[in-house]
Backbone as numpy.savetxt, mean C-alpha at the origin, in Angstrom:
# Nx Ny Nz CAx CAy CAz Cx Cy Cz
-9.05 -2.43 -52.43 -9.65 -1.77 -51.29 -9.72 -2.71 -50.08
-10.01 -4.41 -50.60 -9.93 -5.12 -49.41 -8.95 -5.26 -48.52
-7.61 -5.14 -49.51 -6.76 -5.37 -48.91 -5.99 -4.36 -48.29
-6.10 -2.57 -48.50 -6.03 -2.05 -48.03 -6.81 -1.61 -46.50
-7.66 -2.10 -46.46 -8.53 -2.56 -45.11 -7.71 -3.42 -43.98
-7.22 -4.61 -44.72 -7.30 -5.96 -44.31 -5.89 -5.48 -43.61
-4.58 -4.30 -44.16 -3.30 -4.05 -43.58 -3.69 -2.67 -42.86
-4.36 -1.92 -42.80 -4.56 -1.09 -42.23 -5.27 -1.70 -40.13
-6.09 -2.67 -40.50 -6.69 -3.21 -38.89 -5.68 -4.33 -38.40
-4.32 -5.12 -39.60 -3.42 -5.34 -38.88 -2.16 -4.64 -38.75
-2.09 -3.44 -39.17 -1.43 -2.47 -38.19 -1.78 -2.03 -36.92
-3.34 -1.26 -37.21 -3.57 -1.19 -35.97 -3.56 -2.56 -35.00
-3.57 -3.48 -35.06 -3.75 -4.74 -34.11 -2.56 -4.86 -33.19
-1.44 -4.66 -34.24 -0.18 -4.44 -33.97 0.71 -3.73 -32.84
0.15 -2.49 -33.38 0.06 -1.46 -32.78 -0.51 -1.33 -30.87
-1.64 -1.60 -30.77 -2.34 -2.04 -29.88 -1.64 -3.20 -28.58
-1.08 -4.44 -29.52 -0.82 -5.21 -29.34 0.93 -4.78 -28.47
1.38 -3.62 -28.45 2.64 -3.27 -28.42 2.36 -2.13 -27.20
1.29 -2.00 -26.74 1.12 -0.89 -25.54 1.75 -1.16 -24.52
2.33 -2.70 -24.17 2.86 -3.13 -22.92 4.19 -2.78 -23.21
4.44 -2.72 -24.46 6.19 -2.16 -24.97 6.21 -0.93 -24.68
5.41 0.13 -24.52 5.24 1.37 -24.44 4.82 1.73 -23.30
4.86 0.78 -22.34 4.45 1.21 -20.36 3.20 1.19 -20.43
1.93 1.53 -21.13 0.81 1.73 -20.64 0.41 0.84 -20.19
-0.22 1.29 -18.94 -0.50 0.53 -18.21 -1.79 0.31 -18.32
-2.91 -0.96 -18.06 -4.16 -1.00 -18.24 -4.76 -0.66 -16.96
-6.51 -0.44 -16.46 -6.70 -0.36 -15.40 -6.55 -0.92 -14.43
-6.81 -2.52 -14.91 -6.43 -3.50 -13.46 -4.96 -3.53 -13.38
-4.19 -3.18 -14.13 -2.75 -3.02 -13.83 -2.41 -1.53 -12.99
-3.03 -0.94 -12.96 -3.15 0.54 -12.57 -4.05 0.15 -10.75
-5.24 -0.21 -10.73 -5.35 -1.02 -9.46 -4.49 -1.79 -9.02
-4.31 -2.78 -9.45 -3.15 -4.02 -8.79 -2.40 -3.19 -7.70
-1.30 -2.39 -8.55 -0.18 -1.25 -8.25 -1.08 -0.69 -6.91
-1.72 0.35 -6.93 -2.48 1.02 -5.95 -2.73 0.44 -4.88
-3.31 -0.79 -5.15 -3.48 -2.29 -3.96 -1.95 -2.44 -3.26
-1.12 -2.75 -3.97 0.02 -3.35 -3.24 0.73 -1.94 -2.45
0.85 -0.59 -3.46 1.22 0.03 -2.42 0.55 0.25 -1.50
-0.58 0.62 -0.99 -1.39 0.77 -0.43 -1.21 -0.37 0.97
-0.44 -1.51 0.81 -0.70 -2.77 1.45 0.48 -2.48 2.02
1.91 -1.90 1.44 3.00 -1.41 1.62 3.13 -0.25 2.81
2.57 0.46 2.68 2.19 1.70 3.65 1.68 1.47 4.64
0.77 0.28 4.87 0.43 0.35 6.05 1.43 -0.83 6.22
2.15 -1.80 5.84 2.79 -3.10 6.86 3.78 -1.94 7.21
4.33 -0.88 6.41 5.11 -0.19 7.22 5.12 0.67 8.19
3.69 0.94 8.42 3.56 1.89 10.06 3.22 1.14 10.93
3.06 -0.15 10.98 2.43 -1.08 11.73 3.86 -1.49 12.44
4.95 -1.90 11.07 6.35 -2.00 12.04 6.85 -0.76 12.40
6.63 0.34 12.09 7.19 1.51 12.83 6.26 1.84 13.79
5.42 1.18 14.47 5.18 0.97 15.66 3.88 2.59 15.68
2.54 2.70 14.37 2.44 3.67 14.23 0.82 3.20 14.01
0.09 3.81 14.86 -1.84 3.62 15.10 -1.69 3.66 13.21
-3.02 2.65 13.17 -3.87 2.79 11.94 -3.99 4.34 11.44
-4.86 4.93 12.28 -5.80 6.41 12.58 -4.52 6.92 11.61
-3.07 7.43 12.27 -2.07 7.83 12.20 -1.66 7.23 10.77
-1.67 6.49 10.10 -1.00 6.18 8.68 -1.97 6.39 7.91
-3.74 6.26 8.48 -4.45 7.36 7.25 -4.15 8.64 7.10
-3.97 8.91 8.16 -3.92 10.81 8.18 -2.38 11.05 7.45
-1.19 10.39 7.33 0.05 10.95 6.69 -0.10 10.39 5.23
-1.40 9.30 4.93 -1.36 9.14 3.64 -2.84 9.01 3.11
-3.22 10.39 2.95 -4.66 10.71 2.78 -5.10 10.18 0.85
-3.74 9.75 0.44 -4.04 9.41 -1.07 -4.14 7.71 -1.13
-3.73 7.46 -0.10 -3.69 5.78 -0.56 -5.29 5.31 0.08
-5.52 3.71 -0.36 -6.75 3.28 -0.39 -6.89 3.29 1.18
-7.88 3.70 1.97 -7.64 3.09 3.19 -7.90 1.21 3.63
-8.69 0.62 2.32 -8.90 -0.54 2.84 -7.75 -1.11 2.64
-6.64 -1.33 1.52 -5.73 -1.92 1.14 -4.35 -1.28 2.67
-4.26 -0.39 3.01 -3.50 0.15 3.88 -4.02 -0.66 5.22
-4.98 -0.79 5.32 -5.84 -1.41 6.70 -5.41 -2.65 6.89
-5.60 -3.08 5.37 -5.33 -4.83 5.03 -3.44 -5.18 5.13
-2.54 -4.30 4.89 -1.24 -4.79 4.86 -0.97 -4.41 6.45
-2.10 -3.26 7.09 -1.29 -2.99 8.81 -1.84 -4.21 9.53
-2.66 -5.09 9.10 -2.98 -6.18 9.98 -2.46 -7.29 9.33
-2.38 -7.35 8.39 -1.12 -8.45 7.92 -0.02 -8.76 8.56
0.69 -7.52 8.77 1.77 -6.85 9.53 1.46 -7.36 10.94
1.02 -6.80 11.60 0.25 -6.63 12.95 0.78 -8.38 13.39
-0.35 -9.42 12.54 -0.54 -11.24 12.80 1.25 -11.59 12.47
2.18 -11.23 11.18 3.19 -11.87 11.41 4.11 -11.00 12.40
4.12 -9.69 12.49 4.85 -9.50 13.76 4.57 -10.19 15.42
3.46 -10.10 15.48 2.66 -11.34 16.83 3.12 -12.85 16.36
2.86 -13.68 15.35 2.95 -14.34 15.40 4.95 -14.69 15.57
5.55 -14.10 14.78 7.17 -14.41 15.07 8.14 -13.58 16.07
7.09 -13.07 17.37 7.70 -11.88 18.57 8.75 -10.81 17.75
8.14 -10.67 16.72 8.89 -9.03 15.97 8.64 -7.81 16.62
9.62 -6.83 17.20 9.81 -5.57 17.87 9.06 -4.90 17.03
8.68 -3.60 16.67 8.25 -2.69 16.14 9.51 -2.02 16.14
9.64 -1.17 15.11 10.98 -0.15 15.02 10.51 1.15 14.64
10.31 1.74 15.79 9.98 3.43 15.74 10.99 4.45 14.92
10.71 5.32 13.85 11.15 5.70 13.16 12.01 6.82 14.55
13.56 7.03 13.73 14.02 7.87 14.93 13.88 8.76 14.78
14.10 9.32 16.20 13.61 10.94 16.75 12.13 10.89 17.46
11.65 9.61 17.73 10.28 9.72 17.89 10.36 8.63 19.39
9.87 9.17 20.20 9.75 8.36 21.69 8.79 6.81 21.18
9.78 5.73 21.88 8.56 4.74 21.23 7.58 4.79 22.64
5.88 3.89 22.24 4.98 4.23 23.14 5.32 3.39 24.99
4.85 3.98 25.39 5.35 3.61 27.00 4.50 2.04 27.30
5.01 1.19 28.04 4.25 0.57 28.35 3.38 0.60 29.15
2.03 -0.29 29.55 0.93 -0.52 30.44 1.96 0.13 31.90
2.80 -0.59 32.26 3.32 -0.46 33.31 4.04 0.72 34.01
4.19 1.54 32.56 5.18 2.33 32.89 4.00 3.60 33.02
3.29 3.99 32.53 2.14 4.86 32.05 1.66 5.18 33.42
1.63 6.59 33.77 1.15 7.49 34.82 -0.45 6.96 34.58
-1.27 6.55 35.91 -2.65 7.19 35.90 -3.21 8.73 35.91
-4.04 8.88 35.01 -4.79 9.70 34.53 -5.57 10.49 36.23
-5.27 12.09 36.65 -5.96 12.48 37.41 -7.09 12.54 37.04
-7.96 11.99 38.25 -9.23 12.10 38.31 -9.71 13.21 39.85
-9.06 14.09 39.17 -9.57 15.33 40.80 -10.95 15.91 39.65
């Protein structure tokens, strides 16, 4: 009986031990993932030249802090190495200070 015990909890151990062979994923492996895309989505509206506001609202499933955290990531190395923004096409990129009509005030 002992020893039917003793191969039965190292099967299961085994078993257990083999979930990473079988994809399951654990929770902090299931966060991690969520984090990085999340960090992904926003460095990429930040180079497509696209408001914060604007990449929560087209991705109402991702984290907003992790999305917040890769558009200002984004944001410091595009400033820091004079990187363009690349507006997805079909889409006017934004006008500059200079170019921008004042606002009537009648």
């Amino acid at each position: 009986m002992r020893s039917s015990r003793l191969l039965i909890s190292l099967t299961a151990l085994a078993l257990l031990a083999g979930c990473d062979a079988l994809g399951i994923e654990t929770a902090s492996q299931v966060l991690a993932r969520k984090e990085a895309e999340g960090k992904a989505i926003g460095s990429a509206c930040r180079h497509a030249i696209r408001s914060i506001e604007s990449c929560f609202e087209s991705n109402p499933k991702a984290g907003k802090s992790a999305v917040f955290e890769g558009w200002k990531e984004m944001d410091q190395y595009m400033r820091e190495n004079s990187i363009v923004g690349m507006p997805r096409e079909g889409s006017e990129p934004p006008k500059d200070a200079a170019e921008a009509k004042p606002a009537d005030r009648s």
